[in-house]
MARZATOR-231429 format. One line per field, with one value per residue (C-alpha): residue number from 1; x, y, z. Coordinates in steps of 0.5 Angstrom, whole numbers, plus 500, padded with zeros to 3 digits. Example, Ala and Ser with C-alpha at 12.3 -4.5 7.8 and 13.67 -1.06 7.14 Angstrom:
resi 1,2 .
X 525,527 .
Y 491,498 .
Z 516,514 .
END
This chain:
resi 1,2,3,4,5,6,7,8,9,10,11,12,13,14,15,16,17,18,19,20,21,22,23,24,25,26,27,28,29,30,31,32,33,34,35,36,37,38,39,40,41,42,43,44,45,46,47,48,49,50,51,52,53,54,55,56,57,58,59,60,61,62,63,64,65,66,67,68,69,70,71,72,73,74,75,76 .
X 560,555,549,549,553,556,554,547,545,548,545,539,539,541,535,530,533,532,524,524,526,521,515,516,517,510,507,511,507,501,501,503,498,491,494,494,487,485,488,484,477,479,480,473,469,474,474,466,467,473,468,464,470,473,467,467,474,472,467,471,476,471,468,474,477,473,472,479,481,484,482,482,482,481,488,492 .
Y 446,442,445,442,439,432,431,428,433,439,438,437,443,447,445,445,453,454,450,455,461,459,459,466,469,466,469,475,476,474,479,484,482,482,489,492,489,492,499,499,498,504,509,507,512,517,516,518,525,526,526,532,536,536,537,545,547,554,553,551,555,562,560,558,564,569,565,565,573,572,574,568,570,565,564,563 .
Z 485,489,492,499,503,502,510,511,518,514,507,510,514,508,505,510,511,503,505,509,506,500,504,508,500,498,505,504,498,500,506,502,496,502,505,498,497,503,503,496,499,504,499,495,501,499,492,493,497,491,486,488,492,484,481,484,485,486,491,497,499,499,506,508,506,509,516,517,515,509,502,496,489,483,481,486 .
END
């Protein structure tokens, strides 16, 4: 089993599309590692207005609650 083409134009196409297709993976990756590293700076501002929100479960919703009509209890 050969891994190219005995033909010389056809062998060298075939390593060129292997060339190719190495070098797109590596630029697929690499895209895909940058955009993880920017979404990850994107959720720090939200991370920041996580914090108080969970610090205070139950102060939230009652405002809310009441100027929307409806009534809140603590278990549900």
């Amino acid at each position: 089993m050969k891994i190219y083409a005995d033909r010389f134009p056809v062998a060298l196409r075939q390593f060129l599309t292997d060339l190719l297709v190495v070098v797109w993976v590596y630029a697929a990756i690499r895209f895909a590692m940058w955009l993880y590293d920017l979404v990850e700076k994107l959720a720090v501002p939200g991370r920041k207005l996580e914090g108080p929100a969970a610090a205070s479960p139950t102060t939230w919703p009652r405002p809310a609650a009441r100027w929307a009509g409806c009534r809140w209890s603590a278990t549900s």
